[in-house]
N, C-alpha and C positions, 0 to 999 in steps of 0.2 A: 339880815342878821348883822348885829353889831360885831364891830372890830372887838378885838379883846384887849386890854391892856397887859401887854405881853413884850418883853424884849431878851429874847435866849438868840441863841445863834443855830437858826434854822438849819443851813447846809450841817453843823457837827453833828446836831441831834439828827438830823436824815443817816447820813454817815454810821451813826452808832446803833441805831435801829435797824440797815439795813443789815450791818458786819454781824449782831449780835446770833443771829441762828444759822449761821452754816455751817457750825460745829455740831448742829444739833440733828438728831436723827430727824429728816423733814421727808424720806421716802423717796420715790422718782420724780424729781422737780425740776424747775427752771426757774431762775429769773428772768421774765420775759416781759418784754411791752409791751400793753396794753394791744395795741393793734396787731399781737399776734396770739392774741390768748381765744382758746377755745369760745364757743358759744356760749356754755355753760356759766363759765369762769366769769364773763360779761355782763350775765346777769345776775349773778351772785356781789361783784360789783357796784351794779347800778342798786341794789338794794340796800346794798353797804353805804352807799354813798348817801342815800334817802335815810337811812337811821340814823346816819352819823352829823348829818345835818339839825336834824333836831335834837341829839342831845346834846351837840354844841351850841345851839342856840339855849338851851338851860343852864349849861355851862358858865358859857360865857356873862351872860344876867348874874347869874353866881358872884363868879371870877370879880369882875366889874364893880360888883357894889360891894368884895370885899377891900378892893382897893380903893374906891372914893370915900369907904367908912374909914380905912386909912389914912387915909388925905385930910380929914376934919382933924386926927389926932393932935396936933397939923403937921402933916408931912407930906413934903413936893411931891411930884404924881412919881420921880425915878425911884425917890427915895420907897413912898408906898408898893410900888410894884415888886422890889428889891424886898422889902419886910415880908410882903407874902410869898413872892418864891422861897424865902428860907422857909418856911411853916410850910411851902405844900411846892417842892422842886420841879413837879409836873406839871403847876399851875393850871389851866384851864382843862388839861387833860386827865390830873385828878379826880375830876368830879365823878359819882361813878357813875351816873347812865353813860358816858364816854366807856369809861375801863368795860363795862356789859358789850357795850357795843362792839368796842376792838373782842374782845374776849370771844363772843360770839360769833366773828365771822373768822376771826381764826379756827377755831373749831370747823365752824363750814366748810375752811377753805379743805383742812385736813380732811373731812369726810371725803368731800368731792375728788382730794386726789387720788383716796385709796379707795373712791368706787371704781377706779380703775376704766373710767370712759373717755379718759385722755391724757396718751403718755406722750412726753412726761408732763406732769400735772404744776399747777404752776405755785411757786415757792410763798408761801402766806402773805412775807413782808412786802414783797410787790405788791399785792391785790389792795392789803391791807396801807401801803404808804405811798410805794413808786408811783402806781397808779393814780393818786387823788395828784400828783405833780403832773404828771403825763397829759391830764383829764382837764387840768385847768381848774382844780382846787385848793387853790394856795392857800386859801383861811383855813380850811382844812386838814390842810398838809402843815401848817405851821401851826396848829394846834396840837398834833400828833408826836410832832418832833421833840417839845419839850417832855416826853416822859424819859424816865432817865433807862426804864426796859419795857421790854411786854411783858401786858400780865398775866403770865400764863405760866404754868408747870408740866413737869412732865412725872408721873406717878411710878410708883414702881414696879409697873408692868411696862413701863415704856411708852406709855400711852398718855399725850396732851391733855391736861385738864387745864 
């Protein structure tokens, strides 16, 4: 998988993604590491990690060739990279098989904790980001961090869509 042409500031967007739901009703959770999360949770995971791998690699193709069509405009590769974060501030994690992806296994993650087969069940943003750092996925983790939230709601029943 290619690098992406990307330069945000991974630890803030880690930071901002992590702080952003524990205001939010998430159930009996934890954030917890990786090597202490249930079976379950491991292989919900390693699934996650498999999806998300190939829609960044679409991504990223994306991402990439809109910023060297930038660069012919002619503008240096800072300045191109800089023109498309303003038009899309999530940059390579805009695209939406990425947003499907996060989306979906958040969703997962919530089903699985209110199947209630392991308390407490473990907090989405972990599975969904801590973990791809923990795991030794930094293209991945620093793909993720440039979005500016998760895409997701919550309805008026309470309940995550």
């Amino acid at each position: 998988m290619d690098r992406p042409l990307i330069f945000h500031d991974v630890a803030l967007g880690a930071s901002r993604l992590m702080a952003q739901p524990r205001d939010l009703p998430l159930g009996d959770v934890a954030e917890m590491p990786l090597e202490q999360a249930p079976p379950g949770y491991r292989d919900l995971f390693d699934r996650y990690v498999t999806d998300l791998e190939a829609a960044a690699t679409v991504a990223i193709d994306w991402w990439n060739g809109m910023v060297r069509r930038s660069m012919a405009a002619p503008l240096e590769e800072s300045a191109a990279i800089r023109a498309n974060y303003e038009a899309r501030p999530a940059a390579v994690a805009s695209r939406p098989e990425v947003v499907f992806v996060v989306r979906d296994y958040w969703l997962e993650t919530i089903a699985l904790n209110e199947s209630g087969s392991t308390r407490p069940g473990v907090a989405p943003q972990c599975l969904l980001l801590a973990w791809l750092a923990e795991a030794g996925h930094d293209l991945l983790h620093s793909i993720l961090t440039s979005m500016p939230y998760w895409p997701l709601g919550i309805d008026a029943e309470g309940r995550w869509c």
